[in-house]
LOTOR-569752 format. One record per residue: residue in three letters; x, y, z of N, C-alpha, C, O in turn. Coordinates in steps of 0.02 Angstrom, whole numbers, plus 32768, in hexadecimal, padded with zeros to 4 digits. Layout:
N
alaXYZXYZXYZXYZ;...
END
This chain:
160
unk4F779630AE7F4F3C9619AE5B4F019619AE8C4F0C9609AEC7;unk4EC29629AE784E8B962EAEA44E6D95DAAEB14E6F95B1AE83;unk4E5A95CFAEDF4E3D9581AEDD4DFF95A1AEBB4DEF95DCAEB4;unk4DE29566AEAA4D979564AE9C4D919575AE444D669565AE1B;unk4DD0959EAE3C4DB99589ADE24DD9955DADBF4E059533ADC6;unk4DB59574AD954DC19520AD724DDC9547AD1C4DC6957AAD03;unk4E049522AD064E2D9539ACC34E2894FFAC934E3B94C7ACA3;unk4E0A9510AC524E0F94CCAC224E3F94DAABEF4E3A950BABCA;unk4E7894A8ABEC4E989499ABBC4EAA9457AB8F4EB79420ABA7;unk4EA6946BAB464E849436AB064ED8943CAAE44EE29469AABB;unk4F049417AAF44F3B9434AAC34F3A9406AA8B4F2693CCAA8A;unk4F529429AA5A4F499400AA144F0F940EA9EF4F0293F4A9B9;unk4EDB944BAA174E919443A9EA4E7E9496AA094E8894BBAA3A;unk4E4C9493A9AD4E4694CBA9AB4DF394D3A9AD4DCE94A2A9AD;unk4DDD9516A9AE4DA5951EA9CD4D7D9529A9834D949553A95C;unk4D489506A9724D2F9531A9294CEA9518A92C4CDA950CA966;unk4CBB950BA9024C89950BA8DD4C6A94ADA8EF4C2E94A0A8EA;unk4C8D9486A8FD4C899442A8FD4CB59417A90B4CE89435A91B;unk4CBE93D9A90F4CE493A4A9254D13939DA8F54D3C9374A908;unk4D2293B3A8BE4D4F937DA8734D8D93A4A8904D9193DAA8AE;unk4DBC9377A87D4E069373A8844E1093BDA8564DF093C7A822;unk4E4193EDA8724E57941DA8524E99942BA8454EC29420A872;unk4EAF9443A8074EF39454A7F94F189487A80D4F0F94B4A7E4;unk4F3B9496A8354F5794D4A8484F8D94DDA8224FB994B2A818;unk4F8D9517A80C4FD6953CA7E54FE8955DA82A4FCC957BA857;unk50269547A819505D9552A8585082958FA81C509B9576A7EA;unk508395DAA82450BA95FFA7F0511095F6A802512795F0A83B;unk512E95F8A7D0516695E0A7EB51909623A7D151C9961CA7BA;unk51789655A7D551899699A7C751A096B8A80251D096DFA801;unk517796A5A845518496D6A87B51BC96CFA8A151BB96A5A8CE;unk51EA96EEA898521C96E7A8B8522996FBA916525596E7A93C;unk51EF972AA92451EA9739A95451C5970DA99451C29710A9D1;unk51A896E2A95D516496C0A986514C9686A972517A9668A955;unk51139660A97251049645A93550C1963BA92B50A19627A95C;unk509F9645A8F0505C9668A8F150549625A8BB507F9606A89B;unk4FF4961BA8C54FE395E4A8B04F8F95FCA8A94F719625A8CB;unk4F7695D6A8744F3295DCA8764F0E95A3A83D4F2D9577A81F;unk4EC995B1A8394EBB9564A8254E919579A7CD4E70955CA7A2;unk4EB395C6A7DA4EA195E6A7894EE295F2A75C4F079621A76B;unk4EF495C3A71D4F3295CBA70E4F4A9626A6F04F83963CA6E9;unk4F189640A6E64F119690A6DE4F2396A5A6FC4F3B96DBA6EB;unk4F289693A7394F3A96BCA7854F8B96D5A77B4FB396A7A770;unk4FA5971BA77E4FE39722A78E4FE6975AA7B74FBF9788A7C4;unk503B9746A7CF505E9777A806507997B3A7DD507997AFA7A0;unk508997DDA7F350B5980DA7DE51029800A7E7511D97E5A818;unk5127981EA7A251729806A79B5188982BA7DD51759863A7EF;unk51BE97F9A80451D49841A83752309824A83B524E982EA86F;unk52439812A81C52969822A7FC529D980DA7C8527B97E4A7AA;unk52D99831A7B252EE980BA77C530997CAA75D531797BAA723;unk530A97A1A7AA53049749A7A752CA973EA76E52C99725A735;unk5299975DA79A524C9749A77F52429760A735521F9743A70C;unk526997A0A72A525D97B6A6D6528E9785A6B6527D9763A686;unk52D59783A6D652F29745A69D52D396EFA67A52D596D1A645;unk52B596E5A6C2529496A8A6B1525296C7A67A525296BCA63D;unk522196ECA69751EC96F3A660520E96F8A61451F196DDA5E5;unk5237970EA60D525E9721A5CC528296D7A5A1528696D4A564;unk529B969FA5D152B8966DA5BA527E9640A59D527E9618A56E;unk5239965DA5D85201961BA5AF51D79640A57B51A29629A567;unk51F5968BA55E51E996BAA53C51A296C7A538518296C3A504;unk518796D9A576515896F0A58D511B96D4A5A750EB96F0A5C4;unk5127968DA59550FC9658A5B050EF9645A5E650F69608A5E9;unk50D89664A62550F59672A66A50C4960FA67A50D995E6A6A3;unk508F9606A655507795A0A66950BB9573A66150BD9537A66D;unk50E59594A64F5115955AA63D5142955DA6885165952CA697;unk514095A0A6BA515095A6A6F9512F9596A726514095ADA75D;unk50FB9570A72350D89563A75950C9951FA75850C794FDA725;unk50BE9505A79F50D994CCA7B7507294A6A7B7503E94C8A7B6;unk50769475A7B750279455A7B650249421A7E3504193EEA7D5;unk50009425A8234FFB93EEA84B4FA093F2A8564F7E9426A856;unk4F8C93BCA85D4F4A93ACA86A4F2B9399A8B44F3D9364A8D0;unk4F0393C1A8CF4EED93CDA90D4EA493B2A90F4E8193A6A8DE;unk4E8C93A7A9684E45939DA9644E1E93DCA95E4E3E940FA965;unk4DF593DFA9564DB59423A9664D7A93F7A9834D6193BEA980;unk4D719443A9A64D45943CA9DC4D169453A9D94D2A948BA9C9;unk4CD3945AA9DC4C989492A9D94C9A94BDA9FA4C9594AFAA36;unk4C9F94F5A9EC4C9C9534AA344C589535AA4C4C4C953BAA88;unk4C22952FAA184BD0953EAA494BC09503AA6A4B989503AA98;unk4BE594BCAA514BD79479AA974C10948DAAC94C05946CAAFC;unk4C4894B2AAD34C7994BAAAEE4C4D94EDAB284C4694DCAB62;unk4C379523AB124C11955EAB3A4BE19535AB6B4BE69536ABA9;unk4BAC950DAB434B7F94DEAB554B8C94B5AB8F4B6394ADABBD;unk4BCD949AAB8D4BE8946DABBF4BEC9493ABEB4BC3948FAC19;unk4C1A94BEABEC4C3F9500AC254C05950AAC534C0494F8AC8D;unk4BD3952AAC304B929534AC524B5C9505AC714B379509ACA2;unk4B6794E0AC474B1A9494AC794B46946BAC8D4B459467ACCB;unk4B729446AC734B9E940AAC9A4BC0941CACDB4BB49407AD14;unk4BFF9459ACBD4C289467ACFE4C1E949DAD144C4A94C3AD2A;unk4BD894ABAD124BBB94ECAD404BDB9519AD4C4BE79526AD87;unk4BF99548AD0B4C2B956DAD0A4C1495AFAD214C0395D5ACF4;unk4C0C95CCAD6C4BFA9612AD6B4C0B965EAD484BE7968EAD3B;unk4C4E9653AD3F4C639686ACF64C8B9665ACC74CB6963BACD6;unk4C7C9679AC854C8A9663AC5A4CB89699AC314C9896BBAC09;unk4D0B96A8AC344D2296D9AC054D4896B1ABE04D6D9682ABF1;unk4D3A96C8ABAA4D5C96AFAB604D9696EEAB474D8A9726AB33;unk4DD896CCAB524E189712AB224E2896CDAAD04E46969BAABE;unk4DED970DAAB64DF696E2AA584E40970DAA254E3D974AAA20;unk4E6B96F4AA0E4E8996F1A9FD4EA796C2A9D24EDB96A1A9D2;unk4E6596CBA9A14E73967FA9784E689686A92E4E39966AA912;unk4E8E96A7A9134EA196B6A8CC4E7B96B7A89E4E809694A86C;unk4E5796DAA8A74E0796D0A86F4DD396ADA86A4DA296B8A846;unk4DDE9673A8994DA5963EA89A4D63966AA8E74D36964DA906;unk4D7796A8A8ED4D5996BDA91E4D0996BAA9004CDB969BA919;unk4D0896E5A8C24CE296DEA8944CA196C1A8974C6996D3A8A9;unk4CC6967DA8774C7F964FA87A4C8E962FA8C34C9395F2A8B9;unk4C959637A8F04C9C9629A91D4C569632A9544C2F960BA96F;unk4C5F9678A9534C3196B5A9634BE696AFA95A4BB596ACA980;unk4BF796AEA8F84BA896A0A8E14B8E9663A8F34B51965CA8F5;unk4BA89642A8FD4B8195D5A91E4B6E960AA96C4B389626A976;unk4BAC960CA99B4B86962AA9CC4B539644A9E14B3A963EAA19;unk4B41965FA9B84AF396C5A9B04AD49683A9AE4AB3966FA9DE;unk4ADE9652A9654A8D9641A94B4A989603A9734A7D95D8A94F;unk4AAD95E5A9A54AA395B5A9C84A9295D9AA174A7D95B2AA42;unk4A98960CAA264A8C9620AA744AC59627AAA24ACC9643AAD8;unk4AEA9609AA7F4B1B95DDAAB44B4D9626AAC84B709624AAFA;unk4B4C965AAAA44B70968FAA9F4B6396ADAADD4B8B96CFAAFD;unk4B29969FAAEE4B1A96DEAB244B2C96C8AB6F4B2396F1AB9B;unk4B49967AAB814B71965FABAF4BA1967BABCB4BB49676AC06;unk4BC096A7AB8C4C0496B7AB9D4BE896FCABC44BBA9720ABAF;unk4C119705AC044C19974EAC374C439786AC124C2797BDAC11;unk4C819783ABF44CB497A6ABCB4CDB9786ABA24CF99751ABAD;unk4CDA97AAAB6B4D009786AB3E4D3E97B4AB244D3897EAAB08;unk4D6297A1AB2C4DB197CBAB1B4DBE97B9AACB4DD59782AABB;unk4DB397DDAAA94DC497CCAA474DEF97F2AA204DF09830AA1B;unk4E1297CAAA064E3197ECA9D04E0C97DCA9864DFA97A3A975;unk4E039825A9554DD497EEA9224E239802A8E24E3E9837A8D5;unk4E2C97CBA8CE4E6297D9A8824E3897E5A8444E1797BAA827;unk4E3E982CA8344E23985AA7FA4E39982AA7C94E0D981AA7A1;unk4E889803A7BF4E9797F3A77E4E6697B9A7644E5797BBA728;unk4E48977CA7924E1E9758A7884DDD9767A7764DBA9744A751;unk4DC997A1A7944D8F97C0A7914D6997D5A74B4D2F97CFA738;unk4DAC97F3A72C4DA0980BA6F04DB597CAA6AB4DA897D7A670;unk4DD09792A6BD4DC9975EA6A24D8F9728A68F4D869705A65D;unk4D679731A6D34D2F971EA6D24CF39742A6C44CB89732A6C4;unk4D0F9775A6B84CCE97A2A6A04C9697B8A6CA4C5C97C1A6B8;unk4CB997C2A7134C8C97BDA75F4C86981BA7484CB8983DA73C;unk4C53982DA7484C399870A7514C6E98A4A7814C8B9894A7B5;unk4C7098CEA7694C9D9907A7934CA09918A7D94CCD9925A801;unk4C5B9914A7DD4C2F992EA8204C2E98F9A8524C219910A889;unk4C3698BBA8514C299884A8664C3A9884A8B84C0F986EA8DE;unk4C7A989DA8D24C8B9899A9194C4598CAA92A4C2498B8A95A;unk4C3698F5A9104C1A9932A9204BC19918A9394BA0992CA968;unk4BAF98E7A9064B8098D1A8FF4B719889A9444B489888A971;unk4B9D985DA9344BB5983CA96B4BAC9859A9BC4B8C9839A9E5;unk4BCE989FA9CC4BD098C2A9FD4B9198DFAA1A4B8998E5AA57;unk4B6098F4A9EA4B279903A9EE4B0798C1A9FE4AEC98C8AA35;unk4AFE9884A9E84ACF984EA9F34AF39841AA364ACB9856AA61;unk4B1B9830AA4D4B369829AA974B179853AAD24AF29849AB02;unk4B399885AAB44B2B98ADAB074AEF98C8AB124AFD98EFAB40;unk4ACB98CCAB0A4A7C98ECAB264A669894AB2B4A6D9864AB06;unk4A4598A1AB724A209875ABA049EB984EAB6549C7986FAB40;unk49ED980DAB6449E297DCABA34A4B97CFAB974A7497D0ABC5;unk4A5797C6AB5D4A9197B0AB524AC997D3AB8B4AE197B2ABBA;unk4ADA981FAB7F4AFC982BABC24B4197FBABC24B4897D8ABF4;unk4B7397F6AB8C4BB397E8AB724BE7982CAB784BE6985AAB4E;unk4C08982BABA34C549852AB8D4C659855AB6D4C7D981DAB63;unk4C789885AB314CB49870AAF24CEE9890AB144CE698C0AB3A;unk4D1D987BAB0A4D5B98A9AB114D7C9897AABF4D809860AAA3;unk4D9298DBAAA84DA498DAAA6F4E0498C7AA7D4E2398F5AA97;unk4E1F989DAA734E6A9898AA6B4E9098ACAA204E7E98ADA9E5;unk4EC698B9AA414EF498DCAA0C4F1698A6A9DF4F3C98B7A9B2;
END
């Protein structure tokens, strides 16, 4: 480990839009893993036939497989905010991987400033949320463009 950096970890809480207590669907489909998000829309892909027998017993009702526990949330643009003026964070990389709430996540960021703190941002964006919410097609594309040309000067790295 390098001295001198510094690592923040919030367990139990998720990063979104504001302070209110959030519900996480825990899926109880994944047999490989276990995948969770705070949009009950959100799903994994079947990957055995564990996972197709159960979808089939709750006859297709995959909410009746998923588990509900309630978490804090956190603001990401007072979270950025802090990083940067409190603990005088000289780089700031963000790896987002957070099940659709990237979203509105993003947009508070742009229209608060707070976006342009971040040095690189490592993202995955989930299409299936995307098109639930009715977020425009183009949107990473658009996103990518407001970032990187100066003053902003943000990394995207697109993740798989």
């Amino acid at each position: 480990m390098n001295a001198g950096r510094k690592v923040f970890v919030f367990p139990e809480t998720v990063v979104h839009t504001d302070y209110h207590p959030k519900v996480m669907y825990i899926d109880g489909l994944a047999s490989n893993s276990i995948s969770s998000s705070i949009y009950t829309s959100k799903r994994i892909g079947l990957e055995t036939k564990r996972d197709k027998q159960k979808l089939l017993e709750v006859k297709g009702n995959r909410d009746l497989l998923k588990t509900k526990v309630t978490v804090k949330s956190i603001n990401f643009s007072d979270l950025l905010s802090y990083l940067k003026q409190e603990a005088s964070a000289k780089r700031i990389v963000v790896k987002m991987d957070i099940e659709g709430a990237e979203y509105d996540i993003i947009r508070q960021a742009l229209a608060s400033g707070t976006f342009c703190f971040i040095d690189t941002l490592f993202i995955e964006w989930h299409h299936d949320i995307r098109v639930a919410m009715k977020i425009p097609e183009n949107f990473e594309a658009v996103i990518k463009s407001l970032v990187e040309p100066a003053p902003c000067n943000v990394t995207v790295v697109l993740a798989d």
